[in-house]
C-alpha positions as CSV (number, residue, x, y, z in Angstrom):
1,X,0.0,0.0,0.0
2,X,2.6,2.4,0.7
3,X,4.0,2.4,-2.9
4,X,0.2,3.8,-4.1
5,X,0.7,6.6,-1.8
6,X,4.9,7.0,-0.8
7,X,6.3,8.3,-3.8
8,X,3.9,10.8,-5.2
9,X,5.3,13.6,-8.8
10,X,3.9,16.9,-8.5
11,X,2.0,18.0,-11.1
12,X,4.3,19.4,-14.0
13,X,4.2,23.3,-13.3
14,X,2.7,23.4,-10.4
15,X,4.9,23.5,-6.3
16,X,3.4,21.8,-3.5
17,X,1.9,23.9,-1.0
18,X,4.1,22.7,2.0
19,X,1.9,24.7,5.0
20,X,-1.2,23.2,3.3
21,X,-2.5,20.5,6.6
22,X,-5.6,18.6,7.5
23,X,-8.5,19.8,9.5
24,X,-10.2,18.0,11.3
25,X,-14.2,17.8,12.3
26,X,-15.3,15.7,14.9
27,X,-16.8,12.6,12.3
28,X,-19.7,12.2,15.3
29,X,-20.8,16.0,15.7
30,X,-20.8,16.9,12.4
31,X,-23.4,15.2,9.4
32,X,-20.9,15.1,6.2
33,X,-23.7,13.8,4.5
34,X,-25.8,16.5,4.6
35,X,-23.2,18.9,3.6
36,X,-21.9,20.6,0.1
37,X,-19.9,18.8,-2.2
38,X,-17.3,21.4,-1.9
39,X,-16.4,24.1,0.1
40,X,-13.7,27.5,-0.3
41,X,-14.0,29.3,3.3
42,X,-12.5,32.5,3.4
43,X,-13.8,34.0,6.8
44,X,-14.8,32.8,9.4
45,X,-18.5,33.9,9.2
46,X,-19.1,31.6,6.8
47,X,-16.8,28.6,9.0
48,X,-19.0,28.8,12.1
49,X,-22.6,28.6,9.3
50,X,-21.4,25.1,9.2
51,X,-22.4,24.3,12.7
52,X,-26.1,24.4,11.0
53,X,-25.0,20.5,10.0
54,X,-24.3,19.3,13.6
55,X,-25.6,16.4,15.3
56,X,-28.4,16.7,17.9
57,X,-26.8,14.9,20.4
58,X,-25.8,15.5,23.8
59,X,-22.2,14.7,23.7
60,X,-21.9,17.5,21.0
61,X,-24.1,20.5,22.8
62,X,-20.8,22.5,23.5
63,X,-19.0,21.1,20.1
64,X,-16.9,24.2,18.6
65,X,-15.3,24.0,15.4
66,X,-11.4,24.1,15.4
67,X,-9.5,27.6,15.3
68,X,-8.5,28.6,12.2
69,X,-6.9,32.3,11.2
70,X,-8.5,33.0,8.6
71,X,-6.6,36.3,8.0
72,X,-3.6,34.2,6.5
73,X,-5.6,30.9,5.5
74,X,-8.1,29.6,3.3
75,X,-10.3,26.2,4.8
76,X,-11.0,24.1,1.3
77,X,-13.0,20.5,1.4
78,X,-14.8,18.1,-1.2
79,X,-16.8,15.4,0.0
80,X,-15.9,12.1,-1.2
81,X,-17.8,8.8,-0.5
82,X,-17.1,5.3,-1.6
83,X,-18.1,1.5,-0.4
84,X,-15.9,-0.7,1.5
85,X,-14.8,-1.8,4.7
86,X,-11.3,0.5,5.0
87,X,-10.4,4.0,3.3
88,X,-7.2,5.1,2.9
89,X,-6.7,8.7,1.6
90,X,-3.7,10.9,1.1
91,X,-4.3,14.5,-0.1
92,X,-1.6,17.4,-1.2
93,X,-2.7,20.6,-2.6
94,X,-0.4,22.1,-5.3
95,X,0.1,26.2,-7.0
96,X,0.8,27.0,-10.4
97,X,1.4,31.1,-10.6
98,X,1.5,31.2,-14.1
99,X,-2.0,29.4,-14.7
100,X,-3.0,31.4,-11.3
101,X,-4.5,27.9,-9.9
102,X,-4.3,25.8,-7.1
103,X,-5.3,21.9,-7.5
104,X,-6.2,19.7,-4.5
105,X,-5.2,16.2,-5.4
106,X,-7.4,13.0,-3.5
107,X,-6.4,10.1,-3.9
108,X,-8.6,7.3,-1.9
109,X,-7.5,3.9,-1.4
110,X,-10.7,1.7,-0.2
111,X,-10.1,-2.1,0.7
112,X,-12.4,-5.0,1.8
113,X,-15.8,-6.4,0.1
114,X,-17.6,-4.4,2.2
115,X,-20.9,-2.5,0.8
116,X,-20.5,0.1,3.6
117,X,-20.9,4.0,2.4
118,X,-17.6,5.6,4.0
119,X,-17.9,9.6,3.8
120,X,-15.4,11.9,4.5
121,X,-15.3,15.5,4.3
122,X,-11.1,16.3,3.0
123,X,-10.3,19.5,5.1
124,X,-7.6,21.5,4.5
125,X,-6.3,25.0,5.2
126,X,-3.4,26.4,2.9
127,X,-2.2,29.9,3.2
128,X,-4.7,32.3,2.1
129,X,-6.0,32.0,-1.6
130,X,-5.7,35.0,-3.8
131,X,-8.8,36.3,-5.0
132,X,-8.3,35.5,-9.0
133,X,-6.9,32.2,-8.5
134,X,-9.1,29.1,-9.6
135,X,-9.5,26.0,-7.5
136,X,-9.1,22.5,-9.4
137,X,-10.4,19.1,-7.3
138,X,-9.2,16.0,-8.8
139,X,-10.6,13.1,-6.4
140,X,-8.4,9.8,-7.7
């Protein structure tokens, strides 16, 4: 498994974004499948609207969503969902200046003869988008 994932080329003309990292949602409080495929969050106005998707229960009454300074970052996501019994995904995010476009590369691994719908919500925050940039999701 590790050769799918270990030794990955970036994209011709594009660098990895190396403070791009995971965020992550508590899987119990929050409904992923009730959510948008995708998601570019900017401020943090528009973060804390996706509370509107948590869970009812209890345990999550005084869930908060993690801190994120929006100021110098950008939260992205896409929603991806397959069947099986184990997921593996790995995810990098990628610039090219010259196209003026970032691409989020998902690449998701799943294992077992399971018929079990696994979704996940793929977090990340990179340092803040410019405005006339495009996003590019290629879920692999």
């Amino acid at each position: 498994m590790l050769a799918l994932f270990g030794c990955r080329k970036v994209p011709k003309g594009f660098d990895k974004i190396k403070d791009a990292s995971e965020v992550t949602l508590s899987v119990i409080c929050m409904r992923y499948d009730n959510m948008d495929n995708t998601y570019i969050i900017n401020e943090d106005s528009t973060y804390q609207k996706l509370l509107v998707h948590k869970n009812d229960f209890t345990s999550c009454s005084t869930y908060v969503l993690p801190e994120i300074d929006f100021a110098n970052y950008t939260l992205i996501a896409k929603k991806t969902s397959v069947e099986g019994c184990n997921v593996k995904i790995d995810k990098n995010v990628y610039v090219n200046s010259d196209k003026k476009e970032y691409l989020y590369i998902i690449e998701v691994d799943e294992t077992g003869d399971c018929t079990d719908l696994i979704i996940n919500m793929n977090w990340m925050t990179l340092p803040k988008m410019e405005d006339d940039y495009e996003l590019v999701i290629e879920v692999k």
